[in-house]
Backbone as CSV, one residue per row, in Angstrom:
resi,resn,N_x,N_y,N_z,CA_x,CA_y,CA_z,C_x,C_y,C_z
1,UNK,55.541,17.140,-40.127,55.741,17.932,-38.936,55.507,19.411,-39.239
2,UNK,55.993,19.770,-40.562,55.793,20.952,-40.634,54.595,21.551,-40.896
3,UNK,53.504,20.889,-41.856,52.449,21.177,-41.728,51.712,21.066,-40.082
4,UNK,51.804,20.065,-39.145,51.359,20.088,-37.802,51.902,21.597,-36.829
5,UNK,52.615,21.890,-37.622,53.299,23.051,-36.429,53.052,24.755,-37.535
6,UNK,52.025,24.223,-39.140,51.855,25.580,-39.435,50.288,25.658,-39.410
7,UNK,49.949,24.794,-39.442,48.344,24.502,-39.894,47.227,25.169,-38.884
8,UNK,47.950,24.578,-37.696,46.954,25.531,-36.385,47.183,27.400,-36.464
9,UNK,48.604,27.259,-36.670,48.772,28.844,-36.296,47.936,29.578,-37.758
10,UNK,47.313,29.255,-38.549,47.283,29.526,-39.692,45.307,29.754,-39.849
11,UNK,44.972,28.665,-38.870,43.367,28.906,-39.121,43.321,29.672,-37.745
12,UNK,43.778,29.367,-36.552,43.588,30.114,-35.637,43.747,31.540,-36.221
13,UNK,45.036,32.061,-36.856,44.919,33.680,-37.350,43.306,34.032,-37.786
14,UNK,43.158,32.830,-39.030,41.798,33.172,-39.959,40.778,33.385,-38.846
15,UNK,40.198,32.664,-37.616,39.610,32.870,-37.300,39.664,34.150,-36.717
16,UNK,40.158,34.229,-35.578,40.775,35.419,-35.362,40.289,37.024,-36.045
17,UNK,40.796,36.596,-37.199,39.819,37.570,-38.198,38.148,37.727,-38.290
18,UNK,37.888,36.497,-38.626,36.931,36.369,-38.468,35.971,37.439,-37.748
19,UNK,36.333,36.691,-36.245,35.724,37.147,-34.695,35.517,38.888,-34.453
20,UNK,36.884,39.153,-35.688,37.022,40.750,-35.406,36.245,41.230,-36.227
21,UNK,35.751,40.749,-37.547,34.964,40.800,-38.186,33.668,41.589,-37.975
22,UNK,33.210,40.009,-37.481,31.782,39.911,-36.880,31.952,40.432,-35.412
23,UNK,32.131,40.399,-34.739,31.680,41.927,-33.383,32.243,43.568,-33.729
24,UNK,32.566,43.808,-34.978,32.604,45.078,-34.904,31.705,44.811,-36.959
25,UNK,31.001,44.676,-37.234,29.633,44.456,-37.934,28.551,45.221,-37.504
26,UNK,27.560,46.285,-38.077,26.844,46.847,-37.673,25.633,45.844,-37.807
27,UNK,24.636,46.067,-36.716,23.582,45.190,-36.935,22.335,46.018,-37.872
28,UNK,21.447,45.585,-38.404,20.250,46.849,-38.983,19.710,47.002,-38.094
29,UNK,19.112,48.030,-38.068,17.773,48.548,-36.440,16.954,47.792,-37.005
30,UNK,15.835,47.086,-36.382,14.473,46.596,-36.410,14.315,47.098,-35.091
31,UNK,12.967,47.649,-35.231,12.228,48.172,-34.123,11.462,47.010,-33.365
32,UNK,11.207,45.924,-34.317,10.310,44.813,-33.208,11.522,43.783,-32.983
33,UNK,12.957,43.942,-32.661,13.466,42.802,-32.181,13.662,43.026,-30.819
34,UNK,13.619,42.154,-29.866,14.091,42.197,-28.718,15.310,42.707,-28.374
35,UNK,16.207,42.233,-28.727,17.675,42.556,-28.708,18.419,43.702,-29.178
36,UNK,19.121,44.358,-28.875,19.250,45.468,-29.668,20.073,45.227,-31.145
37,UNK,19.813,46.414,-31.395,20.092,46.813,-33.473,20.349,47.908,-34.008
38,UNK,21.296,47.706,-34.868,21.712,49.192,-35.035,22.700,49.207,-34.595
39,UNK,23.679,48.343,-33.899,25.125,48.507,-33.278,26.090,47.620,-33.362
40,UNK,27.186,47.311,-33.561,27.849,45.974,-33.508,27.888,45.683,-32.189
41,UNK,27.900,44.641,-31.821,27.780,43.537,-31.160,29.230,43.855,-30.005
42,UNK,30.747,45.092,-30.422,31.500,45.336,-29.505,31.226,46.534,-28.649
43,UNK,29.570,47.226,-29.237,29.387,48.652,-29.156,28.665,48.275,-27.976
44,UNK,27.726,47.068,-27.866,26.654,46.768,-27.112,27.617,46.062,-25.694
45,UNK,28.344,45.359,-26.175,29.548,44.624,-24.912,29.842,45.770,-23.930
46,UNK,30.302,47.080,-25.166,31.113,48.168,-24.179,30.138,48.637,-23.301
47,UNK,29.046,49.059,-23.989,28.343,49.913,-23.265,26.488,49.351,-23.110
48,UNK,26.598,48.481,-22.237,25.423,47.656,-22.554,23.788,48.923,-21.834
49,UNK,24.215,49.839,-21.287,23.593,51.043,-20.382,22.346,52.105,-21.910
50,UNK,23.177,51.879,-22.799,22.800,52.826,-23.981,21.624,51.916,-24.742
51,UNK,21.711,50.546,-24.653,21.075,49.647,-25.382,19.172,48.868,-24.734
52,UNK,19.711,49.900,-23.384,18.259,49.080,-22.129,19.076,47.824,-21.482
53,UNK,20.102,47.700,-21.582,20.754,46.535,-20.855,21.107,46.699,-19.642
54,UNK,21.517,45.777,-19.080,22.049,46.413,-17.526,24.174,45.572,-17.555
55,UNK,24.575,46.006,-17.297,25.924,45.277,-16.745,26.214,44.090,-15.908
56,UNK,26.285,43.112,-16.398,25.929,42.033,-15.686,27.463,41.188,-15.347
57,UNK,28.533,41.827,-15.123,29.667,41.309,-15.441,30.505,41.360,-13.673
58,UNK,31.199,40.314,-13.389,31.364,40.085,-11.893,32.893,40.446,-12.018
59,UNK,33.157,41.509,-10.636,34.541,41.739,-10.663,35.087,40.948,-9.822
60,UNK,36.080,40.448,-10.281,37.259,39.389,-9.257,38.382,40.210,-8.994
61,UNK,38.597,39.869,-7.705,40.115,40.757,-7.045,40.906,40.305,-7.821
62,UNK,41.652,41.067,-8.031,43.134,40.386,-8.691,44.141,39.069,-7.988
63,UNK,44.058,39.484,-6.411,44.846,38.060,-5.804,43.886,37.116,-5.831
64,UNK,42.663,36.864,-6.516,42.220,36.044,-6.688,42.863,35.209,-7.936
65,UNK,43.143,36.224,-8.815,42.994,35.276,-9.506,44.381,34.995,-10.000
66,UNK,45.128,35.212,-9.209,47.255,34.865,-8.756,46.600,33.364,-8.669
């Protein structure tokens, strides 16, 4: 039991880490990739305007989503 009730909380943390890891990771610039480079991956989320991206993200009312 006790391993069942430490085991999840324990890789979930690791990952966790992980995730924070890798989106704040700088990417290298290449000039011939499509995608942008040169930024981590939380720089491009925040501000997708700086990268040639556009904002593609849908706002929901809040009593929607009560």
């Amino acid at each position: 039991m006790l391993f069942q009730w430490l085991w999840p909380q324990i890789v979930q943390k690791e990952l966790d880490r992980f995730r924070d890891y890798w989106n704040s990771h700088h990417v290298r610039s290449q000039n011939s990739k499509l995608m942008p480079s040169g930024a981590s991956p939380n720089m491009v989320w925040a501000c997708p305007e700086r990268y040639g991206l556009e904002r593609a993200q849908i706002t929901i009312p809040r009593d929607a989503v009560q």
